[in-house]
PDBQT receptor file of N, H, CA, C and O in Angstrom, charges set to zero:
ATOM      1  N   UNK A   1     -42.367   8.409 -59.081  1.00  0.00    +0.000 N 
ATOM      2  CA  UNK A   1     -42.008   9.444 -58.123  1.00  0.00    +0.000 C 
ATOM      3  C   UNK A   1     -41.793  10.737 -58.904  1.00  0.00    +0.000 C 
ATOM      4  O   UNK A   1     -40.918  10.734 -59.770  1.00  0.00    +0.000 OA
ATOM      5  N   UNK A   2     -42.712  12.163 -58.621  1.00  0.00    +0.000 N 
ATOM      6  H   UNK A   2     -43.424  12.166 -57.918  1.00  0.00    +0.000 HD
ATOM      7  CA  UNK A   2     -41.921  13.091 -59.020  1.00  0.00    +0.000 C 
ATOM      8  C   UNK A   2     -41.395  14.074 -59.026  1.00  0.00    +0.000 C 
ATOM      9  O   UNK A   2     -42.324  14.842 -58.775  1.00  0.00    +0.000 OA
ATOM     10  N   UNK A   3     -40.322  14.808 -59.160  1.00  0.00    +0.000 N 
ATOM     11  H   UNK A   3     -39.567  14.184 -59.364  1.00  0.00    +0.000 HD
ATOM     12  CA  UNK A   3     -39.862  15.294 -58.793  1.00  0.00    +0.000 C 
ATOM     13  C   UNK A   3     -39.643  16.432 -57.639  1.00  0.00    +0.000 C 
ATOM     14  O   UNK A   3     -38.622  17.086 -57.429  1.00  0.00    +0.000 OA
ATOM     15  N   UNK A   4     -40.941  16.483 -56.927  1.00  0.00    +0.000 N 
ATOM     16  H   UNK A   4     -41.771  15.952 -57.098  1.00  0.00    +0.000 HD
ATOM     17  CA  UNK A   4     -40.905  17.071 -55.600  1.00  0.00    +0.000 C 
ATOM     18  C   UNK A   4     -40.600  16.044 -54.662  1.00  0.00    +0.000 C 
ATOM     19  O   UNK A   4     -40.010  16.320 -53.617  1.00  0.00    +0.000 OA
ATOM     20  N   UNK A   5     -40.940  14.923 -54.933  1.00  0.00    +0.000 N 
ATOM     21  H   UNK A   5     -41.419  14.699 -55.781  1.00  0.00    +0.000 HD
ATOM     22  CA  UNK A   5     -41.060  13.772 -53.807  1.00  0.00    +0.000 C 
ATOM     23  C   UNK A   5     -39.783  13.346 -53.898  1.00  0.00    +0.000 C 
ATOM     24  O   UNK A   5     -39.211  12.939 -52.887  1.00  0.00    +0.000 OA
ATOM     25  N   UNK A   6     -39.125  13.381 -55.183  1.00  0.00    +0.000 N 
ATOM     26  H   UNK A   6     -39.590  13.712 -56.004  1.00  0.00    +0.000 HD
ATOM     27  CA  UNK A   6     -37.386  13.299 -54.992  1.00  0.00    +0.000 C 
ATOM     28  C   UNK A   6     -36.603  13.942 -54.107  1.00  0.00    +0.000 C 
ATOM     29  O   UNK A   6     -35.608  13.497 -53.534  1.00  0.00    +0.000 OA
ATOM     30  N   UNK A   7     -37.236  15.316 -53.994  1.00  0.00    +0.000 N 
ATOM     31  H   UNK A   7     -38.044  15.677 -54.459  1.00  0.00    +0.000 HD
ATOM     32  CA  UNK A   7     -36.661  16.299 -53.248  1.00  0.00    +0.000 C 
ATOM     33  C   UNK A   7     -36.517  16.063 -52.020  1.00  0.00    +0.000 C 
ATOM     34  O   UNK A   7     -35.427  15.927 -51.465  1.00  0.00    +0.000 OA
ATOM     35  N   UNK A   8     -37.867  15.979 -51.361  1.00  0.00    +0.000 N 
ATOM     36  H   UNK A   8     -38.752  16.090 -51.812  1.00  0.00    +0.000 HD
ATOM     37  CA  UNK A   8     -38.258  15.760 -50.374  1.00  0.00    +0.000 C 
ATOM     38  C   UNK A   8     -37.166  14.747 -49.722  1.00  0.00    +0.000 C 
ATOM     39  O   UNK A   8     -36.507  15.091 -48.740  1.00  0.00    +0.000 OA
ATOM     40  N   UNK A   9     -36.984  13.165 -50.484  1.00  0.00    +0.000 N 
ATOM     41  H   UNK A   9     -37.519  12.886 -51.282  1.00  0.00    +0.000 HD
ATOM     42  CA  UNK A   9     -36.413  12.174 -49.969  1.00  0.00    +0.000 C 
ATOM     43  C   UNK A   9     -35.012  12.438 -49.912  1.00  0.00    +0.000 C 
ATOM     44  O   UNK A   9     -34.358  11.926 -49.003  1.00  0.00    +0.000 OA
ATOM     45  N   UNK A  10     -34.359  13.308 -50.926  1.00  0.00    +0.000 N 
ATOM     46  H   UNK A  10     -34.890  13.724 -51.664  1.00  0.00    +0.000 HD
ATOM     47  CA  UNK A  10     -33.102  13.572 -50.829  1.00  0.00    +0.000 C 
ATOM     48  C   UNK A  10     -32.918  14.949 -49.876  1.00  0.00    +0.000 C 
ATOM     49  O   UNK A  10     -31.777  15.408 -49.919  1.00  0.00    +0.000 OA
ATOM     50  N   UNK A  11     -33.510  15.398 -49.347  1.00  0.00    +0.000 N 
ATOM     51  H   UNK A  11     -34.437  15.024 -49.312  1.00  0.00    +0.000 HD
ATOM     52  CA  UNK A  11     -33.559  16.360 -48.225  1.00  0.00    +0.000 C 
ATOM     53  C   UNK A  11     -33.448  15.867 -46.623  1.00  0.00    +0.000 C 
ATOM     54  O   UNK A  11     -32.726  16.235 -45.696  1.00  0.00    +0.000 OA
ATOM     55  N   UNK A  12     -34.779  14.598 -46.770  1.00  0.00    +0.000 N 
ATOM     56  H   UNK A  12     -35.366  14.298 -47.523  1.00  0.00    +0.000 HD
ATOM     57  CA  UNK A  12     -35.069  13.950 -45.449  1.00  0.00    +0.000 C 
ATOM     58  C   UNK A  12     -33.059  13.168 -45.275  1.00  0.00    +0.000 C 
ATOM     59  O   UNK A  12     -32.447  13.715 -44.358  1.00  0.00    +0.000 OA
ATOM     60  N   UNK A  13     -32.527  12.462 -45.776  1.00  0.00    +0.000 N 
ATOM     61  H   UNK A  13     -33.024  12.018 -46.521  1.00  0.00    +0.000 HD
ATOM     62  CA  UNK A  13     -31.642  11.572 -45.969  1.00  0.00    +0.000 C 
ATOM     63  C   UNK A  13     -30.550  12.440 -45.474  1.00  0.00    +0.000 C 
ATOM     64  O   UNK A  13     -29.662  11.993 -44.749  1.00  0.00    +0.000 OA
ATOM     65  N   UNK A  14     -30.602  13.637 -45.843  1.00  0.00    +0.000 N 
ATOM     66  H   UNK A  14     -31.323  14.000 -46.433  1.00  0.00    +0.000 HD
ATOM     67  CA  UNK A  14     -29.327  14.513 -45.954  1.00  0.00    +0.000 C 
ATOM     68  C   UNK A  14     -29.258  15.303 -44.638  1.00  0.00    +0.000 C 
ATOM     69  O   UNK A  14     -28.220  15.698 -44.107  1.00  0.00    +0.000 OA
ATOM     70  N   UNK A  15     -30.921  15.534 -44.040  1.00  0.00    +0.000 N 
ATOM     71  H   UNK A  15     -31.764  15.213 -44.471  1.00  0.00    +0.000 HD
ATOM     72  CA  UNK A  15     -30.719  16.244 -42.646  1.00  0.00    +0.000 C 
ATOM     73  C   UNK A  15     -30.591  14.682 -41.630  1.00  0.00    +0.000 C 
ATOM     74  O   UNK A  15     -30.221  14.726 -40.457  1.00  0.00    +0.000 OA
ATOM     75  N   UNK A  16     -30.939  13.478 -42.279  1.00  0.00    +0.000 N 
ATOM     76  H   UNK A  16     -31.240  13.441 -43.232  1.00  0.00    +0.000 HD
ATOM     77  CA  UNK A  16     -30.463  11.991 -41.141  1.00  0.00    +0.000 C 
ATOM     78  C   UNK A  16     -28.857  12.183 -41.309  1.00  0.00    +0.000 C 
ATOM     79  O   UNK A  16     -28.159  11.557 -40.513  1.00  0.00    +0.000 OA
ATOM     80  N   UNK A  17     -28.301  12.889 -42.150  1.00  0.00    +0.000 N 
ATOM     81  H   UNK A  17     -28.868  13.398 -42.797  1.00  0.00    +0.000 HD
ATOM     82  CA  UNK A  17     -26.431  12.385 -42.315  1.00  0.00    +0.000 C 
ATOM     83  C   UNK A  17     -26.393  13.394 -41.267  1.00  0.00    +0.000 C 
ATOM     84  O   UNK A  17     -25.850  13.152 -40.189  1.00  0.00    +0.000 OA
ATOM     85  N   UNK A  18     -26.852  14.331 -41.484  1.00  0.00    +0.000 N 
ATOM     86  H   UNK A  18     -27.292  14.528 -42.360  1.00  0.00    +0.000 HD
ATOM     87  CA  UNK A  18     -26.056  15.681 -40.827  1.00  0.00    +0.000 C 
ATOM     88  C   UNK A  18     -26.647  15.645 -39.186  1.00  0.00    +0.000 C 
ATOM     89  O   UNK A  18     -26.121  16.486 -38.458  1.00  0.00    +0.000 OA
ATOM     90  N   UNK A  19     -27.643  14.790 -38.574  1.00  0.00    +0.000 N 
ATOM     91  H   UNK A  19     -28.071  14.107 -39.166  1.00  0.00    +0.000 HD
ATOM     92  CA  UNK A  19     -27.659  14.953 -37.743  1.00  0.00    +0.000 C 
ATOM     93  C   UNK A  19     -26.784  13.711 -37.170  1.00  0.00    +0.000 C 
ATOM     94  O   UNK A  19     -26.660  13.825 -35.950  1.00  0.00    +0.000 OA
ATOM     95  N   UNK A  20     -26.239  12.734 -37.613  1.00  0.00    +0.000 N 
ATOM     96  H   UNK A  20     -26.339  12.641 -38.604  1.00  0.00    +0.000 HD
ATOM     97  CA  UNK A  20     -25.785  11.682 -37.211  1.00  0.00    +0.000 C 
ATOM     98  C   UNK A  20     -24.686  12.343 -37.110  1.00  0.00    +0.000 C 
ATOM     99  O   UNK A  20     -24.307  12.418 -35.941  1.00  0.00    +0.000 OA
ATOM    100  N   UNK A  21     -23.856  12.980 -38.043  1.00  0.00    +0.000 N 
ATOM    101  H   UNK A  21     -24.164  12.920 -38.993  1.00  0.00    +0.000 HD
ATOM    102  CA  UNK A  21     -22.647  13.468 -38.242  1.00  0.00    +0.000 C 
ATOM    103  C   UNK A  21     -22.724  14.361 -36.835  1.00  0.00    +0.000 C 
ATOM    104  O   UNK A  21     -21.808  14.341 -36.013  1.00  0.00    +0.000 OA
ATOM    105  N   UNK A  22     -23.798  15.054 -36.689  1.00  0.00    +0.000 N 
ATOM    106  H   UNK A  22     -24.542  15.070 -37.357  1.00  0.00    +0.000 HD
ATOM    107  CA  UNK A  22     -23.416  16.435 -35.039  1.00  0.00    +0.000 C 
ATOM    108  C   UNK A  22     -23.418  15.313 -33.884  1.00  0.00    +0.000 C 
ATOM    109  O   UNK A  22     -23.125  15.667 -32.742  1.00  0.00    +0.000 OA
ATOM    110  N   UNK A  23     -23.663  14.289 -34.089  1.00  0.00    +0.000 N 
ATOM    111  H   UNK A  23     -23.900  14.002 -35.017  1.00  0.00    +0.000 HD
ATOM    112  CA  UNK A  23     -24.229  13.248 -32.690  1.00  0.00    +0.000 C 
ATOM    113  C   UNK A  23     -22.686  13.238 -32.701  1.00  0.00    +0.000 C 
ATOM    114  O   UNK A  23     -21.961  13.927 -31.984  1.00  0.00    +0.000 OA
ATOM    115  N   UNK A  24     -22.170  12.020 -33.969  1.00  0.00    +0.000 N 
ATOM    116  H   UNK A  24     -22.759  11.460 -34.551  1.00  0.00    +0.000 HD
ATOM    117  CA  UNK A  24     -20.607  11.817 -33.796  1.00  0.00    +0.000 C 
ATOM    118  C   UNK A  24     -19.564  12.961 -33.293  1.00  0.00    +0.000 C 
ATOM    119  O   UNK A  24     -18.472  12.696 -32.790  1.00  0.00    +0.000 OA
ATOM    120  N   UNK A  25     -19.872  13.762 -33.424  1.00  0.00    +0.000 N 
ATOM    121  H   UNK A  25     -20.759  13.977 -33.833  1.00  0.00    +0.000 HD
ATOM    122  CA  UNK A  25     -19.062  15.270 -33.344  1.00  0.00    +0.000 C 
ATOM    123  C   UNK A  25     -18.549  15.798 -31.530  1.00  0.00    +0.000 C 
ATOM    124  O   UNK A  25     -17.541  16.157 -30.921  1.00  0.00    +0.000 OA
ATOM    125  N   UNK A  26     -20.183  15.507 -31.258  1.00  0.00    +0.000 N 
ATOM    126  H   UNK A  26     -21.002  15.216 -31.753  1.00  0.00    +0.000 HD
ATOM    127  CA  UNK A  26     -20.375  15.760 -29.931  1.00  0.00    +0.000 C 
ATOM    128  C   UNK A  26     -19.488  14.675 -29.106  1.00  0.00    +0.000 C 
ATOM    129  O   UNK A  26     -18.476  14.805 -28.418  1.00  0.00    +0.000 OA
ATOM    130  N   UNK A  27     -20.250  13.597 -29.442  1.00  0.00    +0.000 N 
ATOM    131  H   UNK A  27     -21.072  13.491 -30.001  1.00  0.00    +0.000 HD
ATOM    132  CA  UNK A  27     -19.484  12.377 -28.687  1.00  0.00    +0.000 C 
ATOM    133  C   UNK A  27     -18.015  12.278 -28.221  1.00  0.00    +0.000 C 
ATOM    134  O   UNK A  27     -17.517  12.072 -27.115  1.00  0.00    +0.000 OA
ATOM    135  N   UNK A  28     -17.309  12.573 -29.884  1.00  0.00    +0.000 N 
ATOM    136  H   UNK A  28     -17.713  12.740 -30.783  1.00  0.00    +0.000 HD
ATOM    137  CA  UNK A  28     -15.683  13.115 -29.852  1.00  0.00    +0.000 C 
ATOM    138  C   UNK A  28     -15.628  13.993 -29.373  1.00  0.00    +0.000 C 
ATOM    139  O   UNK A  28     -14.928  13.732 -28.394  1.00  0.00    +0.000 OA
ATOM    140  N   UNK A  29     -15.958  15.279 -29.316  1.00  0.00    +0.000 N 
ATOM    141  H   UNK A  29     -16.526  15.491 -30.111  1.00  0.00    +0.000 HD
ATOM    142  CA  UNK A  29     -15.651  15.896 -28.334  1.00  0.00    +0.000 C 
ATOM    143  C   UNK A  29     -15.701  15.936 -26.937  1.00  0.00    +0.000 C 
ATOM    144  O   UNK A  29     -14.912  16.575 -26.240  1.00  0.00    +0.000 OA
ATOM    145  N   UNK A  30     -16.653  15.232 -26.516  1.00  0.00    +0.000 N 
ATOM    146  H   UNK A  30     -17.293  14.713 -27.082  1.00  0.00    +0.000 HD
ATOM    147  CA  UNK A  30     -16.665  14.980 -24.982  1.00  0.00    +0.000 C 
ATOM    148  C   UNK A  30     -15.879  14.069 -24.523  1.00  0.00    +0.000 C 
ATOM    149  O   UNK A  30     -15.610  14.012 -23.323  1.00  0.00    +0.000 OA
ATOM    150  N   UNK A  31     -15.480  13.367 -25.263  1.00  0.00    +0.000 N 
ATOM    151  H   UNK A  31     -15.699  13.413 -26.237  1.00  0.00    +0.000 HD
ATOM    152  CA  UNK A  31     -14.435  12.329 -25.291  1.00  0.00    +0.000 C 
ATOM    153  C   UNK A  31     -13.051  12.614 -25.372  1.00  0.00    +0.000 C 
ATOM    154  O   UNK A  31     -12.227  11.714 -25.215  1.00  0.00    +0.000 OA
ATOM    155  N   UNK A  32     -12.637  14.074 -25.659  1.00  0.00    +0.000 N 
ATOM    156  H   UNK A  32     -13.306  14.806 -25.786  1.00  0.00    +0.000 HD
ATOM    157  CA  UNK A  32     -11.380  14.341 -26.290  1.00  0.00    +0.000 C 
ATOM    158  C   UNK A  32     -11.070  15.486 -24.860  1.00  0.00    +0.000 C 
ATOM    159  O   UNK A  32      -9.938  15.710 -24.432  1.00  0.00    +0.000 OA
ATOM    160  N   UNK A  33     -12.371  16.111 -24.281  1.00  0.00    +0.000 N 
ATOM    161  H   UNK A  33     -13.291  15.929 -24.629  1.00  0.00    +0.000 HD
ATOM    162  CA  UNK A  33     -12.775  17.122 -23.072  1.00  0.00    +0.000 C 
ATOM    163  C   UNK A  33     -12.247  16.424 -22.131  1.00  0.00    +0.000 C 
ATOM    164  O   UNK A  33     -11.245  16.801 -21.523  1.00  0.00    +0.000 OA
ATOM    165  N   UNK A  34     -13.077  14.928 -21.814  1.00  0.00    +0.000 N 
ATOM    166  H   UNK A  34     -13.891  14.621 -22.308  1.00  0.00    +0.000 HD
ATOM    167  CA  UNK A  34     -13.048  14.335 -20.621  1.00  0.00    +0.000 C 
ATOM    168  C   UNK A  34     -11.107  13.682 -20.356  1.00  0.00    +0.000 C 
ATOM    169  O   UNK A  34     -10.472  13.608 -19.304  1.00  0.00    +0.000 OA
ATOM    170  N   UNK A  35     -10.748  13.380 -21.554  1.00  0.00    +0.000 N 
ATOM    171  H   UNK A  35     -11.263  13.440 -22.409  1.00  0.00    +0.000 HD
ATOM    172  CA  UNK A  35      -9.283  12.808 -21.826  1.00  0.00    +0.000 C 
ATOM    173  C   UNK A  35      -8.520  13.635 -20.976  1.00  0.00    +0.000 C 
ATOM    174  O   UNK A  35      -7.803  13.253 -20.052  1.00  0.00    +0.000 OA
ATOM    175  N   UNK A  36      -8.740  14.918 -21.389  1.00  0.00    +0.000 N 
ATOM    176  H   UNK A  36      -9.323  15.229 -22.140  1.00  0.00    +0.000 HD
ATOM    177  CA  UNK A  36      -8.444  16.049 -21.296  1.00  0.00    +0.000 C 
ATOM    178  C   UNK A  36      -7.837  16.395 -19.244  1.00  0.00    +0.000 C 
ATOM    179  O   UNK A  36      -6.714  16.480 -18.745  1.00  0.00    +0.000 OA
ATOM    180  N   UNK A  37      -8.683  16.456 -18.879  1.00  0.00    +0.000 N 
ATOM    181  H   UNK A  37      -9.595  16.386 -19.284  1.00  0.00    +0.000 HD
ATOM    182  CA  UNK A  37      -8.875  15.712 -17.115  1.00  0.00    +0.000 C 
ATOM    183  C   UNK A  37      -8.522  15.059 -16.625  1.00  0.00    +0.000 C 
ATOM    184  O   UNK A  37      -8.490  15.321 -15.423  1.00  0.00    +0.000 OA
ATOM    185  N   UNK A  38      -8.001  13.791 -17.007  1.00  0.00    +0.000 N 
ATOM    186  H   UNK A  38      -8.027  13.578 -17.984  1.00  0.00    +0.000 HD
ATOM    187  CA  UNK A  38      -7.896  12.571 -16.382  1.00  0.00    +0.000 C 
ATOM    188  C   UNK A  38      -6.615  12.453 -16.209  1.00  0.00    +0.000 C 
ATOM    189  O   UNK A  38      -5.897  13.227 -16.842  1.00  0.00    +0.000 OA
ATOM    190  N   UNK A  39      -6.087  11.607 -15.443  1.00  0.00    +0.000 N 
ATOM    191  H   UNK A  39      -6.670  10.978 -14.928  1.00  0.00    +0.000 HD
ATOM    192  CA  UNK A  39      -4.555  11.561 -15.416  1.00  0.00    +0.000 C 
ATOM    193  C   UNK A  39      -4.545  10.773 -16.022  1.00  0.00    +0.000 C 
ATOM    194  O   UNK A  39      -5.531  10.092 -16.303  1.00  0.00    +0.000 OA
ATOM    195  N   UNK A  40      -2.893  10.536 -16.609  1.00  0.00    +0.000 N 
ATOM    196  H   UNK A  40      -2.092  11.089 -16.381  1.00  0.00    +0.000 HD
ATOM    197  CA  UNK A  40      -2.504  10.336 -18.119  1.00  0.00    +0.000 C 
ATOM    198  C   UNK A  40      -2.132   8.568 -17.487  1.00  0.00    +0.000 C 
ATOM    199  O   UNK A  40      -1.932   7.932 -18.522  1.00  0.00    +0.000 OA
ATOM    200  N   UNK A  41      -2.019   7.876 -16.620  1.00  0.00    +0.000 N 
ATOM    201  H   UNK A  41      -2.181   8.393 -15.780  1.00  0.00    +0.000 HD
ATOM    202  CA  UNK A  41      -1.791   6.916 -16.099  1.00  0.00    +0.000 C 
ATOM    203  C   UNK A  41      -3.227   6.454 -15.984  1.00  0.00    +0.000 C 
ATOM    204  O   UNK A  41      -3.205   5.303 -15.549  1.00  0.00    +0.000 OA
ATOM    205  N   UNK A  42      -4.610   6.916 -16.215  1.00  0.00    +0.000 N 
ATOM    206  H   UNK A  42      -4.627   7.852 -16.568  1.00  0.00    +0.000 HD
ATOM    207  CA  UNK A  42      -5.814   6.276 -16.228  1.00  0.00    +0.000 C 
ATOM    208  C   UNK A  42      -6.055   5.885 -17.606  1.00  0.00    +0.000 C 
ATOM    209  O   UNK A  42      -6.448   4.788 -18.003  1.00  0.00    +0.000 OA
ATOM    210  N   UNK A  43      -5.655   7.327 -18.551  1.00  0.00    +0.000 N 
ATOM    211  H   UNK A  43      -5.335   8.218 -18.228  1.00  0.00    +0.000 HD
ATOM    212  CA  UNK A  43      -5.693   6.777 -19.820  1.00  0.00    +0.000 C 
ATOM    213  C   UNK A  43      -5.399   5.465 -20.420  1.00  0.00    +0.000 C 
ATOM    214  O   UNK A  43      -6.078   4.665 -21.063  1.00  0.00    +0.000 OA
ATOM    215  N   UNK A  44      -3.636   5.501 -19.834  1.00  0.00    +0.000 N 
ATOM    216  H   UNK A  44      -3.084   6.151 -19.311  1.00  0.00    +0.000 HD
ATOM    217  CA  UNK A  44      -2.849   4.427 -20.568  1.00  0.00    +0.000 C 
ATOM    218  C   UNK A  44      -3.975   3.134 -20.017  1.00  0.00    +0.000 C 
ATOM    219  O   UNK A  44      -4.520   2.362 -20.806  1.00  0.00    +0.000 OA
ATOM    220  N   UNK A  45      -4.115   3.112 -18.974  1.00  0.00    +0.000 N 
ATOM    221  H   UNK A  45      -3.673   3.739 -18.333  1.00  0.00    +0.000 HD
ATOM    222  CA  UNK A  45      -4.549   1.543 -18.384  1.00  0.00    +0.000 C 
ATOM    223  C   UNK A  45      -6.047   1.566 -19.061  1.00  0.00    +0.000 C 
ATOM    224  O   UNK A  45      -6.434   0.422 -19.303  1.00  0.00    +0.000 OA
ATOM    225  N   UNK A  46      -6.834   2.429 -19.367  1.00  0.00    +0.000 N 
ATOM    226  H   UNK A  46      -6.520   3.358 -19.170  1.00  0.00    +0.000 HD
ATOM    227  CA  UNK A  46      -7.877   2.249 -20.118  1.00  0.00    +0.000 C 
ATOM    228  C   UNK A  46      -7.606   1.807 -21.884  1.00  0.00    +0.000 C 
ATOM    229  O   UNK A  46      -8.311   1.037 -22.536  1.00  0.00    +0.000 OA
ATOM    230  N   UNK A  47      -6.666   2.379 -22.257  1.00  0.00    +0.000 N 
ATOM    231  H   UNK A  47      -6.093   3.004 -21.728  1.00  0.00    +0.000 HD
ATOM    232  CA  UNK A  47      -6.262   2.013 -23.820  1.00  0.00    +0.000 C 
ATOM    233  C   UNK A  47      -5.405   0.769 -24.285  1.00  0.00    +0.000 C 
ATOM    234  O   UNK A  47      -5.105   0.348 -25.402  1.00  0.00    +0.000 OA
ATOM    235  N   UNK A  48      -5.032   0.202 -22.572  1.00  0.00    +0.000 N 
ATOM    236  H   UNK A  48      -5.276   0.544 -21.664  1.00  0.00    +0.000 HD
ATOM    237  CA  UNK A  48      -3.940  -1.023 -23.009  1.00  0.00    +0.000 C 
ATOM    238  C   UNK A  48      -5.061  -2.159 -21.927  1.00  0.00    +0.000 C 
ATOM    239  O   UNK A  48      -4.712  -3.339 -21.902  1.00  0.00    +0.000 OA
ATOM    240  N   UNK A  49      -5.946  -1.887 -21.349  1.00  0.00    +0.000 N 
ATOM    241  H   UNK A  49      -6.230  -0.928 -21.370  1.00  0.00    +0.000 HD
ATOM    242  CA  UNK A  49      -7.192  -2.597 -20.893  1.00  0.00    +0.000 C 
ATOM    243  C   UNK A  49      -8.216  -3.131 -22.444  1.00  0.00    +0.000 C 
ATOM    244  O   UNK A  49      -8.607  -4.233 -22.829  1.00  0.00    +0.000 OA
ATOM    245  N   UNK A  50      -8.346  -1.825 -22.957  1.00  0.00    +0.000 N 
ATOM    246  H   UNK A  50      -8.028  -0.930 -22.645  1.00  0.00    +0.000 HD
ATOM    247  CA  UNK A  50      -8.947  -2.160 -24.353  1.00  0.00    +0.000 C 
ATOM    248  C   UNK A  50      -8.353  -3.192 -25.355  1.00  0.00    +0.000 C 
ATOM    249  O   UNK A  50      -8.927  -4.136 -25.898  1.00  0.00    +0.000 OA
ATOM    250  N   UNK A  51      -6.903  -2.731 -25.480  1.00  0.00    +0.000 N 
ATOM    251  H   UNK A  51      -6.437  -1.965 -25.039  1.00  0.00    +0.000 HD
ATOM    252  CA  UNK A  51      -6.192  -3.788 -26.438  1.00  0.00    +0.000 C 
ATOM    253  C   UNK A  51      -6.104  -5.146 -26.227  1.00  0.00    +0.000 C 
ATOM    254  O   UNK A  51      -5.971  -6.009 -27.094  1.00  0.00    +0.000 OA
ATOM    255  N   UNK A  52      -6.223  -5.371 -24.456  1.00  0.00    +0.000 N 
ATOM    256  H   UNK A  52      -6.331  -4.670 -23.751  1.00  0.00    +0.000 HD
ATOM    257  CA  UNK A  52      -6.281  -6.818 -24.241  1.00  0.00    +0.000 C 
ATOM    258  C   UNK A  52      -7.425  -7.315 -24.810  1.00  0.00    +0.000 C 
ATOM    259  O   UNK A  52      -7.485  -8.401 -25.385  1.00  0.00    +0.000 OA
ATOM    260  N   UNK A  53      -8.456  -6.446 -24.645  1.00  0.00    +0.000 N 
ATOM    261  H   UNK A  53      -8.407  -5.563 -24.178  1.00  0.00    +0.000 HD
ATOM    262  CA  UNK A  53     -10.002  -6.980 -24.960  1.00  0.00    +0.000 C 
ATOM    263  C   UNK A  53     -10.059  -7.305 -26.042  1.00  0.00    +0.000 C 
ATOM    264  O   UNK A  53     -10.375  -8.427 -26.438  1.00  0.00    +0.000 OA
ATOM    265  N   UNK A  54      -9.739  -6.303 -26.742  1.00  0.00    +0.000 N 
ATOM    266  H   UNK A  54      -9.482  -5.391 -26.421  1.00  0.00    +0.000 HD
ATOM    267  CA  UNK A  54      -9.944  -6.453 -28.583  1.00  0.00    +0.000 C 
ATOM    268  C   UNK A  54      -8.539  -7.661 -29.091  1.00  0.00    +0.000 C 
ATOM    269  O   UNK A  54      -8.082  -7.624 -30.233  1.00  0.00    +0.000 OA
ATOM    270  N   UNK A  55      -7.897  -8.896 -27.767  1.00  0.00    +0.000 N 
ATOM    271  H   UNK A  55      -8.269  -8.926 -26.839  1.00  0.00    +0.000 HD
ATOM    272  CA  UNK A  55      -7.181  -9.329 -28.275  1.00  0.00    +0.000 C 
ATOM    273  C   UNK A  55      -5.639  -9.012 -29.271  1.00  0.00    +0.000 C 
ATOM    274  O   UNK A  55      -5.185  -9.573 -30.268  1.00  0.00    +0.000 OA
ATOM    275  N   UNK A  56      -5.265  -8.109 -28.623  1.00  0.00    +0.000 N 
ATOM    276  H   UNK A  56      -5.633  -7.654 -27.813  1.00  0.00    +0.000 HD
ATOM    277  CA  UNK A  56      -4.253  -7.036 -29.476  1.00  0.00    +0.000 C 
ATOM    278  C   UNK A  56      -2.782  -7.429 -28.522  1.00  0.00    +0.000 C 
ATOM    279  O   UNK A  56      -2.627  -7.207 -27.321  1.00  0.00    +0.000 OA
ATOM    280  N   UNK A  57      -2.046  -7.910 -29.234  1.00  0.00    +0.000 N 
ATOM    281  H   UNK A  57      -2.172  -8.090 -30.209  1.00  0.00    +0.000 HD
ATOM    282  CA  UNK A  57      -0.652  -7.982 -28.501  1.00  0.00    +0.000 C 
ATOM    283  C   UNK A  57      -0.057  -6.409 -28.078  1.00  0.00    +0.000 C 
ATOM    284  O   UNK A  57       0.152  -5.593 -28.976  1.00  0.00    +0.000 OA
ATOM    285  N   UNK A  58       0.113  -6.178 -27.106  1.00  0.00    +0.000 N 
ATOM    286  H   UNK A  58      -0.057  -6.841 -26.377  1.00  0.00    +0.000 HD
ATOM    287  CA  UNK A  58       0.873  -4.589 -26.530  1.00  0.00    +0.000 C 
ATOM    288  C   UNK A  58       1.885  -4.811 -26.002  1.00  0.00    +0.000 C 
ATOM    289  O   UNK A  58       2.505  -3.774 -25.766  1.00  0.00    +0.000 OA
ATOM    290  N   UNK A  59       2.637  -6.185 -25.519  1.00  0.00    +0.000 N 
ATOM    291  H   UNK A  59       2.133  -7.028 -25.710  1.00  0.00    +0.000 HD
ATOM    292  CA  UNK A  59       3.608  -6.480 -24.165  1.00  0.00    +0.000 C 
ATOM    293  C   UNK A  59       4.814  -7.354 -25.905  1.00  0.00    +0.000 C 
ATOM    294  O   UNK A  59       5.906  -7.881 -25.695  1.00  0.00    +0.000 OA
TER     295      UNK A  59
């Protein structure tokens, strides 16, 4: 391999992080937006709905 084709691969790799990284970004934020809205009594029953799932003692 040389050294342009290094480039290349360490370029391609670095714009896959950075676009994965804006996907994650977005996600949390729409997620943190929508929280944002909701009444705080939908939350709880969605986050202590989850803990049952994931098997998590809460009670």
């Amino acid at each position: 391999m040389n050294n342009a084709a290094a480039i290349r691969t360490l370029s391609a790799s670095r714009i896959e992080s950075l676009k994965a990284a804006f996907v994650a970004l977005v996600i949390g934020l729409g997620l943190v937006y929508g929280a944002g809205f909701a009444n705080s009594e939908t939350v709880h029953d969605a986050a202590h709905d989850s803990r049952h799932a994931l098997s998590f003692p809460c009670h």
